[in-house]
C-alpha positions in Angstrom: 0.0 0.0 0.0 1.0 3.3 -0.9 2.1 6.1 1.9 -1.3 8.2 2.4 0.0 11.8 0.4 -1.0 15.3 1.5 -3.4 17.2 -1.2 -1.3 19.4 -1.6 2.5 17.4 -2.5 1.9 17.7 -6.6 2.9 21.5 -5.8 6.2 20.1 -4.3 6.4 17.8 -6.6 6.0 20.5 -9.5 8.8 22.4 -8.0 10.6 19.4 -7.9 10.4 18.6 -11.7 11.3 22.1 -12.7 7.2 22.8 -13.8 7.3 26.2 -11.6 8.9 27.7 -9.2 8.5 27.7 -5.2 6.5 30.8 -5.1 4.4 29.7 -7.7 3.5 26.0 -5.4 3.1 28.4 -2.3 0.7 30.2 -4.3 -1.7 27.2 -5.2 -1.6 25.8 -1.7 -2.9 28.8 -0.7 -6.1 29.3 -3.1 -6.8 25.2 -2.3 -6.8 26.0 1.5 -9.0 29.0 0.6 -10.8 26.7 -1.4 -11.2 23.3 0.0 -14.1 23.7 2.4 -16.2 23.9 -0.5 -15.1 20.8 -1.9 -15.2 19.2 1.8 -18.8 20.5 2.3 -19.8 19.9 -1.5 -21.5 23.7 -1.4 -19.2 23.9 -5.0 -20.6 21.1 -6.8 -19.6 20.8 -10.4 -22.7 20.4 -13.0 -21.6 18.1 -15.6 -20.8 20.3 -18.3 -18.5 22.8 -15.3 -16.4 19.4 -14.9 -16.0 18.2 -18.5 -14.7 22.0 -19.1 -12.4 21.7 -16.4 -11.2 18.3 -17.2 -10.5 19.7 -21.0 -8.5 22.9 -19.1 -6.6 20.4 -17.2 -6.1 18.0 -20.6 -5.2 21.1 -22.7 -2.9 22.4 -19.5 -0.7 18.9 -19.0 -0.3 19.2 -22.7 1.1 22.4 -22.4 3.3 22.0 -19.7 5.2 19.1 -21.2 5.5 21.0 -24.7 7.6 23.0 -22.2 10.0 21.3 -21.5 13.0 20.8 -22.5 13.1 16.9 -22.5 8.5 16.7 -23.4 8.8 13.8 -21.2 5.3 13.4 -19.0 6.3 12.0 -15.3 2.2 10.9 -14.9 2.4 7.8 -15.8 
């Protein structure tokens, strides 16, 4: 079984792979903390359509971020 990870270690991890820098990770944890009681409490519920359009942002986002770098090598998988 894998270690139970914090919500928030993909920003270290970005920092990590050289996706942003430090600030940048210290500035997403902060807009999930001020976030994640709605997620907790479900009061943000995403309709259908809000969550295919934000899993297209995140598709068309990953995309982008590996056509970045220098070596387009995804560490996802």
């Amino acid at each position: 079984m894998l270690p139970r990870q914090r919500h928030t270690e993909v920003y270290e991890l970005g920092v990590r792979a050289g996706l942003f820098s430090q600030d940048v990770a210290d500035r997403l944890e902060e807009l999930w903390i001020e976030n994640r009681s709605e997620s907790y409490y479900r009061t943000g519920i995403a309709g259908e359509y809000r969550a295919q359009t934000l899993l297209s942002l995140a598709g068309t986002l990953h995309e982008e971020v590996v056509a970045l770098t220098r070596t387009q090598d995804c560490l996802c998988d």
